[in-house]
Each structure stands twice: as C-alpha cells, then as structure tokens.
N, C-alpha and C positions, 0 to 999 in steps of 0.2 A: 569525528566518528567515521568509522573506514565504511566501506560498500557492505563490507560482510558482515558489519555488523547491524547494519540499515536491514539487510535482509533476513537476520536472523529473527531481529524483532518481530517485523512484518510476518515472516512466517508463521513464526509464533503463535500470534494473536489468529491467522487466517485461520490455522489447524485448530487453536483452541476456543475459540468464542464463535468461528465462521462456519467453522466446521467442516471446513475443505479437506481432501484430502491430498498428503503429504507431497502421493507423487504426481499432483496435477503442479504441484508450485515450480514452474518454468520461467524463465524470463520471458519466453512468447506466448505463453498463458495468455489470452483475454479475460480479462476478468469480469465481464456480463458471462458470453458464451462459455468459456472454458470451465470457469472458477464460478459460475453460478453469482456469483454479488450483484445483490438490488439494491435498491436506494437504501431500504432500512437498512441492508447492510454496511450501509458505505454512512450511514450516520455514524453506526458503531467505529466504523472506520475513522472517519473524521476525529472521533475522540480520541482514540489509540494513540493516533498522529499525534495531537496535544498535549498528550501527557507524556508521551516516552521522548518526543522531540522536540516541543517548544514552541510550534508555530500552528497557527492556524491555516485549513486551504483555505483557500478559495476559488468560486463553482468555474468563475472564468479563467484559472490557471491548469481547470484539468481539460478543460476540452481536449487533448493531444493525449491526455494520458490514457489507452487501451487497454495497452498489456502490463503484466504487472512488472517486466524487466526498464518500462517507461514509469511506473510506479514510483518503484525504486532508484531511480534518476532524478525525480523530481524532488522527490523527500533528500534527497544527498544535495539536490543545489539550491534547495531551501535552508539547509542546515549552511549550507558552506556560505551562503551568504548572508546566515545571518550574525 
C-alpha cells in the first residue's frame, strides 16, 4: 500500500466520522491542537486503523506520533513490516 493511499484513508475517515475539516489535513497538523482529536476520538481512530489496515496500535508506539504527517509514517511502517 503506497503513502497516498495511507493518507487518503486516514483522511477519509478524519473528514467523515472526526469531523475535521478538509483543509487543516497537513502533514504538520498536530493532531490535539490543530486537528482537535481527543482520546474518544483516537478510540474511533484506533478502530479505523484495524479495519482498513490490519494491525493493532499500541499506546507505547505512539508517544512520538504528534502530527498527523508522523501519523501517516507510523501506519506505512507498521504495514510494511508486517
């Protein structure tokens, strides 16, 4: 699965269930401050991840993850390695 397609999902979902708007989706977007996502959001999140990708997070592999362009890196090296 290429990057762009990592990102289209993710967007996806962010626009349609998170309710972000389209043109905050940056790759340096924070995604507390910028992108508004709180924890209940990031459950919803969590599931997305499972379903459209295959893996489960977990809470100790995102401490690094901020922005959503670091997001989007971690879902691509999770896929690619698994």
């Amino acid at each position: 699965m290429t990057r762009e397609t990592i990102e289209e999902i993710v967007n996806k979902f962010l626009i349609e269930e998170i309710e972000v708007d389209a043109e905050k989706l940056t790759s340096d977007a924070n995604l507390k401050t910028d992108l508004g996502i709180d924890s209940l959001d990031f459950v919803d999140i969590v599931v997305i991840v499972e379903r459209n990708f295959g893996f489960k997070i977990k809470a100790e592999e995102m401490t690094d993850v901020r922005t959503l362009g670091n997001f989007y890196g971690y879902i691509e090296s999770k896929i690619g390695n698994g």
